[in-house]
N, C-alpha and C positions, 0 to 999 in steps of 0.2 A: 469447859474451855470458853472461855469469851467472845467477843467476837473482838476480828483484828483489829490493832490499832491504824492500819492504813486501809483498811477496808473504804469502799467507793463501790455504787453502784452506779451502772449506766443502764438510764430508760430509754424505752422507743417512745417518741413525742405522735408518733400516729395512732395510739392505744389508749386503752381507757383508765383509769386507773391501775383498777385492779387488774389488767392483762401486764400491765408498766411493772408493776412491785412483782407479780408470778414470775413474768421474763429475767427480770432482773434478778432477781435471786436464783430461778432456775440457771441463770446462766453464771452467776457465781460459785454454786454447788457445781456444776457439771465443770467448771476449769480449775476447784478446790482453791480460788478464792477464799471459800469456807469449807473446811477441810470438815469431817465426821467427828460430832461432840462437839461444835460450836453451839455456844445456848444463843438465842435468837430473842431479841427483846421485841416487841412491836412496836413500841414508842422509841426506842432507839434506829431502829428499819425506818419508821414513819420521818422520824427527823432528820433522818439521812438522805431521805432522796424527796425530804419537800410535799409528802404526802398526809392524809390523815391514817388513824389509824384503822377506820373500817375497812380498806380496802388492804393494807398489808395483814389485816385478820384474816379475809377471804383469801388472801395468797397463801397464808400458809394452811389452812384447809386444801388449799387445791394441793400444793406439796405436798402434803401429808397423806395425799390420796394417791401422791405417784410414786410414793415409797423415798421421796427425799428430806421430806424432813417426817420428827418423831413426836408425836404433843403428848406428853405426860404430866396428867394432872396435878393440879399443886407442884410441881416440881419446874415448868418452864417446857420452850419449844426447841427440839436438839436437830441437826442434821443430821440426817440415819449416816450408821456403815450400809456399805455395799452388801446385799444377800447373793451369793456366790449362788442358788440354789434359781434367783430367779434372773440372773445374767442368763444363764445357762438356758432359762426356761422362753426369754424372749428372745435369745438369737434362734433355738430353733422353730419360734413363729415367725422371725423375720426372716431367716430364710424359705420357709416354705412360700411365702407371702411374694417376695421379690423373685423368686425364679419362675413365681409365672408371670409376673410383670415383665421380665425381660423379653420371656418368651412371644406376649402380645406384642412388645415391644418390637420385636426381629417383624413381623408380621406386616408394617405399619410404619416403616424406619422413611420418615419426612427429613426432608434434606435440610428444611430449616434446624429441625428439632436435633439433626445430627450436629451442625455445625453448633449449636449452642453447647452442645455435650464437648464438643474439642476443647470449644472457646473457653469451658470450665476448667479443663486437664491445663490449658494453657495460666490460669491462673494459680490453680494448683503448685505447678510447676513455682511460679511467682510467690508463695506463702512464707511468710520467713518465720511461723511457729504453728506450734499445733494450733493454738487459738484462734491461728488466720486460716487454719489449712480446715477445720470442722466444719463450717458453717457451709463452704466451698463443696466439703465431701457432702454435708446432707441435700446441697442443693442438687448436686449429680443424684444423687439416688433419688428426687423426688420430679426431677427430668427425668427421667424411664418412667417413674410410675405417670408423667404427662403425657408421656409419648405413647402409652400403651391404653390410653384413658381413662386413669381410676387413678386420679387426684386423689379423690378422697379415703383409697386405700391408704396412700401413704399419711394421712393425718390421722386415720386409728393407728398406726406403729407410732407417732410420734408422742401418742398418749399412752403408749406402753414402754417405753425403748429409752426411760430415764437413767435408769442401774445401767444397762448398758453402755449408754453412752457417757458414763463418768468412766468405765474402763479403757473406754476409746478414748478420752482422752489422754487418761494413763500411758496406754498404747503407744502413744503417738507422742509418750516424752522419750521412750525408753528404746523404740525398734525405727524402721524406717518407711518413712514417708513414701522417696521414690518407689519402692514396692509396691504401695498402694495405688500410685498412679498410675504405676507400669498393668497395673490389673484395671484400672475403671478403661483404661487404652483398649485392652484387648475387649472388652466389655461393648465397645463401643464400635470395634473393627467387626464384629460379631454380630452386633443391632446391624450395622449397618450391607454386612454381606448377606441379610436375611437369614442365619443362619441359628435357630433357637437350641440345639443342643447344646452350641458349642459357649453361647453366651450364658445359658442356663449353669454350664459347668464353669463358667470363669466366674459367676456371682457369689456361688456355693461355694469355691473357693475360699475365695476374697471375704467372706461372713464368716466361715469355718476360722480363721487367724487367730480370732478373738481367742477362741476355745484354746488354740496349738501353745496363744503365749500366758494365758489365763495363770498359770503357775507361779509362771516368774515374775508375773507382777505383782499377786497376793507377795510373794516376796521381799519383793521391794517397796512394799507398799503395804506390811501387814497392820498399821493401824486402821485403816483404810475398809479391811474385810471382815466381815464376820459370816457366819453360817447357818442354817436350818437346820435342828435338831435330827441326827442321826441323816445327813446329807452324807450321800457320797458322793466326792468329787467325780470321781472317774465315769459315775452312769450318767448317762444324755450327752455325753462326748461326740463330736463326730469323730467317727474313723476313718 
Protein backbone atom coordinates (compact mmCIF):
# COMPACT_ATOMS: atom_id res chain seq x y z
CA UNK A 1 0.00 0.00 0.00
CA UNK A 2 1.49 3.33 -0.62
CA UNK A 3 1.59 5.94 1.27
CA UNK A 4 -1.68 8.51 1.16
CA UNK A 5 -2.05 10.75 -1.31
CA UNK A 6 -3.21 13.60 1.35
CA UNK A 7 -0.93 12.42 3.96
CA UNK A 8 0.75 15.41 6.21
CA UNK A 9 2.69 15.12 9.08
CA UNK A 10 2.71 17.50 12.06
CA UNK A 11 5.97 18.11 14.02
CA UNK A 12 6.64 19.42 17.57
CA UNK A 13 9.07 22.40 16.79
CA UNK A 14 10.34 21.91 20.73
CA UNK A 15 12.29 18.42 19.62
CA UNK A 16 15.07 17.44 18.01
CA UNK A 17 14.90 15.93 14.85
CA UNK A 18 14.79 12.68 15.18
CA UNK A 19 12.13 12.85 18.41
CA UNK A 20 9.96 15.46 15.46
CA UNK A 21 9.89 12.54 12.55
CA UNK A 22 9.26 9.30 15.60
CA UNK A 23 6.39 11.59 17.03
CA UNK A 24 5.14 12.37 14.01
CA UNK A 25 4.63 9.34 12.44
CA UNK A 26 4.06 7.60 15.78
CA UNK A 27 1.11 9.65 15.85
CA UNK A 28 0.02 9.12 12.36
CA UNK A 29 0.08 5.27 12.83
CA UNK A 30 -1.57 5.44 16.20
CA UNK A 31 -4.94 7.79 14.49
CA UNK A 32 -4.29 5.18 11.16
CA UNK A 33 -3.48 8.23 9.14
CA UNK A 34 -1.34 5.18 7.89
CA UNK A 35 -3.38 2.42 8.18
CA UNK A 36 -1.31 -1.38 8.45
CA UNK A 37 0.68 -2.22 4.96
CA UNK A 38 1.56 1.22 4.12
CA UNK A 39 5.20 1.03 2.53
CA UNK A 40 7.13 3.86 4.10
CA UNK A 41 9.79 5.58 1.88
CA UNK A 42 12.45 7.60 3.89
CA UNK A 43 13.11 10.23 1.33
CA UNK A 44 9.51 10.59 0.69
CA UNK A 45 8.91 11.04 4.96
CA UNK A 46 12.24 13.13 4.81
CA UNK A 47 10.60 15.42 1.97
CA UNK A 48 7.49 15.74 3.54
CA UNK A 49 8.12 17.31 6.72
CA UNK A 50 11.40 19.26 5.59
CA UNK A 51 13.90 16.93 7.30
CA UNK A 52 16.93 14.95 6.13
CA UNK A 53 16.91 11.50 5.90
CA UNK A 54 19.24 10.46 8.87
CA UNK A 55 17.01 11.16 11.27
CA UNK A 56 13.63 9.67 9.65
CA UNK A 57 16.23 6.40 9.44
CA UNK A 58 16.48 6.66 13.30
CA UNK A 59 12.60 7.06 13.45
CA UNK A 60 11.87 4.17 11.94
CA UNK A 61 14.31 1.95 14.04
CA UNK A 62 12.73 3.50 16.93
CA UNK A 63 9.16 2.28 15.35
CA UNK A 64 10.37 -0.74 14.51
CA UNK A 65 11.34 -1.37 18.02
CA UNK A 66 7.76 -0.52 19.43
CA UNK A 67 6.18 -2.97 17.09
CA UNK A 68 4.66 -0.19 14.67
CA UNK A 69 6.41 -0.26 11.87
CA UNK A 70 8.02 -3.70 9.95
CA UNK A 71 11.63 -3.30 8.18
CA UNK A 72 11.95 -6.14 5.79
CA UNK A 73 15.04 -6.45 3.88
CA UNK A 74 15.23 -5.56 0.34
CA UNK A 75 11.56 -5.31 0.27
CA UNK A 76 11.00 -1.71 2.07
CA UNK A 77 9.66 -0.39 5.50
CA UNK A 78 5.66 -1.55 6.19
CA UNK A 79 3.41 -0.37 9.16
CA UNK A 80 2.84 -3.62 11.21
CA UNK A 81 -0.89 -5.00 11.95
CA UNK A 82 -1.85 -4.98 15.26
CA UNK A 83 -0.60 -8.35 17.33
CA UNK A 84 -3.79 -9.14 19.34
CA UNK A 85 -1.46 -11.42 21.53
CA UNK A 86 0.50 -8.34 22.67
CA UNK A 87 -2.49 -5.74 23.27
CA UNK A 88 -3.56 -8.40 25.40
CA UNK A 89 -0.05 -8.67 26.97
CA UNK A 90 0.28 -4.83 27.83
CA UNK A 91 -3.00 -4.02 29.09
CA UNK A 92 -2.50 -6.43 31.70
CA UNK A 93 1.04 -4.80 32.69
CA UNK A 94 -0.73 -1.58 32.50
CA UNK A 95 -3.12 -2.56 34.58
CA UNK A 96 -1.10 -4.08 37.35
CA UNK A 97 1.12 -0.84 36.96
CA UNK A 98 -1.72 1.93 37.36
CA UNK A 99 -3.69 0.34 40.15
CA UNK A 100 -0.92 0.89 42.33
CA UNK A 101 -0.43 4.22 41.08
CA UNK A 102 -3.83 5.02 41.99
CA UNK A 103 -3.52 3.61 45.03
CA UNK A 104 -0.37 5.99 46.06
CA UNK A 105 -2.30 8.16 44.59
CA UNK A 106 -5.56 8.06 47.16
CA UNK A 107 -2.64 8.39 49.86
CA UNK A 108 -1.51 11.78 48.84
CA UNK A 109 -4.62 13.35 46.96
CA UNK A 110 -3.13 17.51 46.68
CA UNK A 111 -5.82 19.70 46.15
CA UNK A 112 -3.99 21.37 43.31
CA UNK A 113 -3.22 17.89 41.65
CA UNK A 114 -7.11 17.16 42.28
CA UNK A 115 -8.47 20.30 40.59
CA UNK A 116 -6.04 19.65 37.57
CA UNK A 117 -7.66 16.08 37.23
CA UNK A 118 -11.34 17.76 36.91
CA UNK A 119 -10.03 20.67 34.84
CA UNK A 120 -8.94 17.68 32.47
CA UNK A 121 -12.61 15.75 32.66
CA UNK A 122 -13.70 19.34 31.97
CA UNK A 123 -12.03 19.26 28.61
CA UNK A 124 -12.59 15.90 28.03
CA UNK A 125 -15.99 16.76 28.19
CA UNK A 126 -14.99 19.58 25.49
CA UNK A 127 -13.28 17.09 22.71
CA UNK A 128 -15.19 16.97 19.45
CA UNK A 129 -13.09 13.50 18.29
CA UNK A 130 -11.26 10.81 19.32
CA UNK A 131 -7.99 12.62 18.17
CA UNK A 132 -8.79 15.51 20.52
CA UNK A 133 -10.13 13.24 23.36
CA UNK A 134 -6.48 10.86 23.35
CA UNK A 135 -3.92 13.08 24.13
CA UNK A 136 -6.48 14.47 27.00
CA UNK A 137 -7.02 10.85 28.26
CA UNK A 138 -3.15 10.10 28.30
CA UNK A 139 -2.61 13.16 30.21
CA UNK A 140 -5.17 12.15 32.96
CA UNK A 141 -3.60 8.76 33.35
CA UNK A 142 -0.06 10.46 33.63
CA UNK A 143 -1.56 13.03 36.31
CA UNK A 144 -2.09 10.08 38.82
CA UNK A 145 1.06 8.62 38.07
CA UNK A 146 2.37 12.62 39.14
CA UNK A 147 0.34 12.67 41.90
CA UNK A 148 1.29 9.46 43.33
CA UNK A 149 5.25 10.18 42.37
CA UNK A 150 6.55 7.90 39.77
CA UNK A 151 6.44 10.13 36.66
CA UNK A 152 8.78 7.90 35.41
CA UNK A 153 6.56 4.95 35.76
CA UNK A 154 4.24 6.11 33.38
CA UNK A 155 7.12 6.85 30.64
CA UNK A 156 8.19 3.05 30.75
CA UNK A 157 4.22 2.20 29.82
CA UNK A 158 4.40 4.69 27.13
CA UNK A 159 7.49 2.77 25.57
CA UNK A 160 5.27 -0.26 25.83
CA UNK A 161 1.63 0.80 25.26
CA UNK A 162 1.98 1.43 21.26
CA UNK A 163 -0.40 -1.73 19.88
CA UNK A 164 -2.49 -0.79 22.44
CA UNK A 165 -3.07 2.52 22.01
CA UNK A 166 -3.93 2.09 18.13
CA UNK A 167 -6.91 -0.06 19.59
CA UNK A 168 -7.94 2.85 21.73
CA UNK A 169 -8.11 4.64 19.21
CA UNK A 170 -10.22 2.17 17.34
CA UNK A 171 -12.12 2.16 20.55
CA UNK A 172 -13.03 5.57 20.60
CA UNK A 173 -14.40 5.70 16.82
CA UNK A 174 -16.75 2.89 17.53
CA UNK A 175 -18.18 2.91 21.46
CA UNK A 176 -18.56 5.91 23.81
CA UNK A 177 -16.50 8.56 25.03
CA UNK A 178 -18.87 9.78 27.96
CA UNK A 179 -18.24 6.38 29.54
CA UNK A 180 -15.01 6.90 29.73
CA UNK A 181 -15.20 10.06 31.35
CA UNK A 182 -17.93 8.96 33.50
CA UNK A 183 -15.07 6.43 34.81
CA UNK A 184 -11.86 8.78 35.06
CA UNK A 185 -14.87 10.94 37.39
CA UNK A 186 -15.25 8.34 39.67
CA UNK A 187 -11.51 7.78 39.54
CA UNK A 188 -10.96 10.99 40.75
CA UNK A 189 -14.03 11.22 43.43
CA UNK A 190 -12.11 8.19 44.81
CA UNK A 191 -8.31 9.74 44.71
CA UNK A 192 -9.84 12.32 46.26
CA UNK A 193 -11.95 10.75 49.17
CA UNK A 194 -8.77 8.89 50.07
CA UNK A 195 -10.31 5.91 49.34
CA UNK A 196 -7.66 3.15 47.44
CA UNK A 197 -9.90 0.17 46.89
CA UNK A 198 -12.54 1.83 45.63
CA UNK A 199 -10.23 3.82 43.04
CA UNK A 200 -8.12 0.84 42.43
CA UNK A 201 -11.50 -1.07 41.27
CA UNK A 202 -12.64 1.96 39.00
CA UNK A 203 -9.14 1.83 37.07
CA UNK A 204 -9.21 -2.13 36.55
CA UNK A 205 -12.38 -1.39 35.40
CA UNK A 206 -11.86 1.38 33.05
CA UNK A 207 -8.42 -0.73 31.40
CA UNK A 208 -10.32 -4.05 31.47
CA UNK A 209 -12.90 -2.23 28.39
CA UNK A 210 -10.29 -2.58 26.02
CA UNK A 211 -10.38 -6.52 26.38
CA UNK A 212 -14.69 -6.59 26.83
CA UNK A 213 -14.80 -4.68 23.14
CA UNK A 214 -11.52 -6.26 21.61
CA UNK A 215 -13.78 -8.55 19.47
CA UNK A 216 -15.85 -6.21 17.83
CA UNK A 217 -13.30 -4.26 16.83
CA UNK A 218 -11.02 -6.90 15.15
CA UNK A 219 -14.28 -6.99 13.39
CA UNK A 220 -14.80 -4.05 12.20
CA UNK A 221 -11.47 -3.47 11.63
CA UNK A 222 -10.19 -6.91 10.43
CA UNK A 223 -7.51 -5.57 8.06
CA UNK A 224 -6.07 -4.00 10.86
CA UNK A 225 -5.44 -7.33 13.04
CA UNK A 226 -3.28 -10.09 12.72
CA UNK A 227 -2.17 -12.85 15.33
CA UNK A 228 0.63 -15.03 17.12
CA UNK A 229 0.86 -18.30 16.00
CA UNK A 230 -1.55 -20.65 17.88
CA UNK A 231 -2.73 -17.44 20.19
CA UNK A 232 -5.76 -17.94 21.79
CA UNK A 233 -7.92 -15.15 22.11
CA UNK A 234 -9.84 -15.95 24.94
CA UNK A 235 -6.51 -16.84 27.55
CA UNK A 236 -5.21 -13.45 29.54
CA UNK A 237 -8.86 -12.18 29.34
CA UNK A 238 -9.92 -10.53 32.26
CA UNK A 239 -13.05 -11.82 33.83
Amino acid sequence: MPLPAAFHLDLAPDRNAQQQASGALRNAILTGQLPPGTRLSEQEIADSIGLSRQPVREAFLRLAGEGLLEIRPQRGTFVSKITVEEVLAVRFVREAVEADLIRIACTQPDPAAIAQLRALLDLQAKAASPAAFMPLDEAFHRQIAELAGRARAWDHLQKLKSQMDRVRFLQLQEFSIPTLIAQHSAMVDAIEARAPDRAEAEIRKHLRLIEADLAQIEAEYPDYFTQSPNHDTAKGRAE
